[in-house]
C-alpha positions in Angstrom: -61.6 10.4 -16.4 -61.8 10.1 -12.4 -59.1 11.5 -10.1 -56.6 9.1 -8.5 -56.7 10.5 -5.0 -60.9 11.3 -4.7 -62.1 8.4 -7.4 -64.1 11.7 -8.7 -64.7 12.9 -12.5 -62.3 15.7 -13.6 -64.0 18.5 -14.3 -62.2 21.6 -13.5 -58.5 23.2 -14.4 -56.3 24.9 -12.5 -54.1 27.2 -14.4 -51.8 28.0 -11.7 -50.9 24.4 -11.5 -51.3 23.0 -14.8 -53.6 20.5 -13.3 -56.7 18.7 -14.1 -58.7 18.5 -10.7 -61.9 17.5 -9.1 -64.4 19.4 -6.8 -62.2 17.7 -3.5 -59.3 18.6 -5.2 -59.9 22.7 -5.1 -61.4 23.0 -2.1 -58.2 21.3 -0.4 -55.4 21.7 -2.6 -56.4 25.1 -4.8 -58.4 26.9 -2.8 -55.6 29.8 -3.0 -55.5 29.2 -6.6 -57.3 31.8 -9.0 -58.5 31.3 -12.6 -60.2 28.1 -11.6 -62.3 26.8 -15.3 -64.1 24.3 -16.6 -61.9 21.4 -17.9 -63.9 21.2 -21.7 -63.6 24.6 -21.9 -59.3 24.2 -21.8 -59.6 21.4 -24.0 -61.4 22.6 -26.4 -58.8 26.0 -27.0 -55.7 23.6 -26.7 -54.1 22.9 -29.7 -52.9 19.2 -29.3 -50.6 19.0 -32.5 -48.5 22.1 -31.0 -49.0 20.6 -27.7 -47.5 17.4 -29.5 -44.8 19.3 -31.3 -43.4 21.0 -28.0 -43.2 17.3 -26.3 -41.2 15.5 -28.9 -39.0 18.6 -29.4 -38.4 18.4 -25.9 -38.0 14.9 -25.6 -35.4 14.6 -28.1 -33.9 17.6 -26.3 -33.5 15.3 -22.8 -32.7 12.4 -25.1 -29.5 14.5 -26.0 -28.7 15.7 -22.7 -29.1 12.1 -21.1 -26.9 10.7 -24.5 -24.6 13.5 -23.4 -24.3 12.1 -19.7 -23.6 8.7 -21.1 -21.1 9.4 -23.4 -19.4 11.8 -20.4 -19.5 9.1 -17.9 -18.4 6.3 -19.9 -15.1 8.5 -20.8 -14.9 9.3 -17.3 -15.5 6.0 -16.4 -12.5 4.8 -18.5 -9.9 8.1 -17.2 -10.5 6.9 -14.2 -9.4 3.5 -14.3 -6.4 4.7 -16.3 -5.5 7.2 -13.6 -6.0 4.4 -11.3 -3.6 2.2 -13.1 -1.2 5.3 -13.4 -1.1 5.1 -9.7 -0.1 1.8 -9.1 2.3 2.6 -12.0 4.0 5.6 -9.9 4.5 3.6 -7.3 5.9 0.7 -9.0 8.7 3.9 -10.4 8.8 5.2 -6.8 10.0 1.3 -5.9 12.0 0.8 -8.4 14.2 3.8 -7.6 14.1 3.4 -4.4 15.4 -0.4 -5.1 18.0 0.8 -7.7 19.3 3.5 -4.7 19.9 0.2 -2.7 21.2 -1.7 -5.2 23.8 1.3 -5.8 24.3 1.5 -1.9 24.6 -2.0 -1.3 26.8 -2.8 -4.3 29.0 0.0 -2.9 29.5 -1.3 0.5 30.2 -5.1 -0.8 32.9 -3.4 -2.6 34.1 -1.9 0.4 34.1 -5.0 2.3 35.9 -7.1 -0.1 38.6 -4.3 -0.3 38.9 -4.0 3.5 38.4 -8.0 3.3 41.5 -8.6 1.3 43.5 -5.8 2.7 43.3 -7.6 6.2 43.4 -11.3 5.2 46.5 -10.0 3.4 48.2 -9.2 6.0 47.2 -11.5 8.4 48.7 -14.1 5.8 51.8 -12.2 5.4 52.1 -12.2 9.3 51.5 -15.8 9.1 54.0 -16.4 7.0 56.8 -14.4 9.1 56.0 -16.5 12.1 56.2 -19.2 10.4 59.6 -18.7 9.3 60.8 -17.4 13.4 59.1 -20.8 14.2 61.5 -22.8 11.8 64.1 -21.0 12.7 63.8 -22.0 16.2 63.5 -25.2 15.1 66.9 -25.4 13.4 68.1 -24.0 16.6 66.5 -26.8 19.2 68.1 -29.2 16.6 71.9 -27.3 16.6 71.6 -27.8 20.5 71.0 -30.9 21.2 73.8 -31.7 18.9 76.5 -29.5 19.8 77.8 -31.1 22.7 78.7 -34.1 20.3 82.3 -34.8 19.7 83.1 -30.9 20.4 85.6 -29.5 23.1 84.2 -27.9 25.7 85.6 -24.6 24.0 83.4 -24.7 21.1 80.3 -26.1 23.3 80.4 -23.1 25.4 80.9 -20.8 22.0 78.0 -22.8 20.8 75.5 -22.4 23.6 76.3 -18.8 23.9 75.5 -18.2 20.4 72.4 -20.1 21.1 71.6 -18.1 24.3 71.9 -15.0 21.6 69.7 -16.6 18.8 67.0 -17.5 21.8 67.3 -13.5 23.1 66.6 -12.4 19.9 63.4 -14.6 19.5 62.4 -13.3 23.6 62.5 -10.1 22.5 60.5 -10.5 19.1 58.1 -11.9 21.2 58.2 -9.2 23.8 57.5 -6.7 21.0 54.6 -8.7 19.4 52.4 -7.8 22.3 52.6 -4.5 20.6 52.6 -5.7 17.0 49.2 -4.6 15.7 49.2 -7.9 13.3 49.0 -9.7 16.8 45.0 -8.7 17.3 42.4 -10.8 15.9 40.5 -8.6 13.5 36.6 -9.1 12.3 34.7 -7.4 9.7 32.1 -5.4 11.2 29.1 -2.7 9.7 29.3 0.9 11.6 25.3 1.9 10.0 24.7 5.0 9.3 22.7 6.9 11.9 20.3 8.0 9.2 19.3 4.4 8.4 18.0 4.5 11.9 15.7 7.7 11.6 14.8 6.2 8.1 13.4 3.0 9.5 11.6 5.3 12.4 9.9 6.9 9.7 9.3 4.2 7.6 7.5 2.2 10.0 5.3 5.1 11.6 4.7 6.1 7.5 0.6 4.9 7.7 0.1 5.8 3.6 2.1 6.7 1.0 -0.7 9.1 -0.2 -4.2 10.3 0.1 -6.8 8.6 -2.7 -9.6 11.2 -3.4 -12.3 11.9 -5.5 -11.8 14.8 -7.7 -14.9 16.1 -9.2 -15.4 18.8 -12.1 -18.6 20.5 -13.2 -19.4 19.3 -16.8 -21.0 21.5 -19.2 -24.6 19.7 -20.8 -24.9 22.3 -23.5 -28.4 23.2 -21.8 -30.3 26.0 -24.0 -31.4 28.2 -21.8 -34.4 29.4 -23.7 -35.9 25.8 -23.6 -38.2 25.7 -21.1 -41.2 23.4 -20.4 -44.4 24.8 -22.5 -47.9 24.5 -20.4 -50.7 23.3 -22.9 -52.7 26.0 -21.6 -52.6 29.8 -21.6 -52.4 30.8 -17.9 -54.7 34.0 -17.6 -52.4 36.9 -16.8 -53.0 38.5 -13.4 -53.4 42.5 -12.9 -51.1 44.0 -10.5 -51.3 47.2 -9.2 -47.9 49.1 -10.0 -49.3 53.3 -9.6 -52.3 54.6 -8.1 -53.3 58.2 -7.9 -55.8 59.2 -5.4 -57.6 62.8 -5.5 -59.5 63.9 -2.3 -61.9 66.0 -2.4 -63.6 68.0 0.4 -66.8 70.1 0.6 -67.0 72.6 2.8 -71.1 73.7 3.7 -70.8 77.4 4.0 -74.3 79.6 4.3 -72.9 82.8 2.4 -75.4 82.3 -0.1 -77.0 85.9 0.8 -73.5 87.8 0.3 -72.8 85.9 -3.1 -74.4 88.3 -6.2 -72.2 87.0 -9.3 -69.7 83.6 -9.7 -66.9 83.5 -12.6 -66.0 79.7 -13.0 -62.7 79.0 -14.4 -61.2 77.0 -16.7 -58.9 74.6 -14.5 -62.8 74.3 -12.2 -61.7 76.8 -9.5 -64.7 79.1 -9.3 
């Protein structure tokens, strides 16, 4: 087998890697690396059918895991288009309250205006009614005059015309007081809105959303085992570290006393 990058014959390991590599390869990319063997060498210790074993176990382990994620997004997938339906849904209810509080309101003041309606058209009718009746009796009056000065005596025309000039009085001054008369006025069925319609409105038109969309996302749990980890086909060669050291210094002293010295008693611990 060649490398990819150099096009040369892989020869070599490196155990800090997990790597088959060429000459160009250590020199430039492991040239740090220690442990550096001959690529028959690893083959030949590596036991493929464990090697094997390890891979499939861990494949059907991913295969779980990715199963797993699947299964988890496709439910997730199908919460989240019913929580997006539910939303349209809540504001179809907010809507529909807000419509049946109108309904309520405007049903409410419909009542009120056909009551106030009726109430005034009532009376206006009932005033019509009494004017009609002072008109016809004026009438009857017009006709009484122009008739009373036929074959009467002048007695009972000037008894006549002064009842008359009485009737006539009566009818100035019930005009005179209808200026007064509050069934005189024209009337019209107006709306005094509520100021809080107003500040409503206000704050319906600046309203730019009814609510904030967002994302909300939760950690899920992928049942990993946390003893599974990736197994290298090959042994990496353990490296010494140096944890204690103990270091003993010794020093000789050169002292010519040699001619002073008769007898030496050496010790056990080596003092002498």
């Amino acid at each position: 087998m060649e490398c990819d990058k150099h096009n040369q014959p892989l020869h070599l390991y490196c155990p800090s890697h997990l790597m088959p590599s060429c000459d160009v390869c250590i020199s430039t990319s492991h040239s740090k690396c220690t442990g550096i063997t001959s690529l028959a060498s690893v083959v030949e210790k590596t036991k493929i059918e464990k090697s094997q074993e390890n891979a499939e176990t861990d494949i059907n382990y991913f295969l779980s895991i990715l199963d797993q994620l699947v299964t988890s997004k496709s439910k997730n997938i199908k919460t989240g288009e019913n929580h997006s339906i539910g939303i349209r849904k809540s504001f179809k209810e907010i809507r529909k309250e807000i419509d049946k509080h109108l309904d309520h309101l405007e049903e409410k003041l419909c009542q009120e205006t056909d009551i106030m309606w009726n109430k005034e058209r009532s009376k206006a009718t009932d005033f019509i009614s009494v004017i009609e009746g002072k008109r016809q009796n004026l009438k009857e009056v017009k006709e009484h005059l122009q008739t009373l000065t036929t074959n009467t005596s002048k007695l009972q025309s000037f008894l006549g015309v002064h009842k008359i000039e009485q009737q006539v009085h009566q009818c100035q001054r019930y005009i005179e007081d209808l200026e007064d008369d509050e069934r005189t006025k024209e009337f019209d069925i107006k709306m005094k809105q509520n100021d809080e319609i107003e500040n409503i409105l206000s704050k319906l038109v600046s309203l730019e959303s009814l609510g904030e969309v967002i994302v909300d996302k939760t950690e899920i749990n992928l049942n990993k085992e946390t003893s599974l980890m990736w197994k290298a086909q090959v042994k990496s060669q353990e490296q010494s570290n140096i944890n204690n050291m103990t270091m003993n210094i010794e020093t000789k002293i050169k002292i010519n006393i040699g001619k002073w010295i008769s007898d030496i008693i050496c010790l056990i611990d080596g003092r002498v």
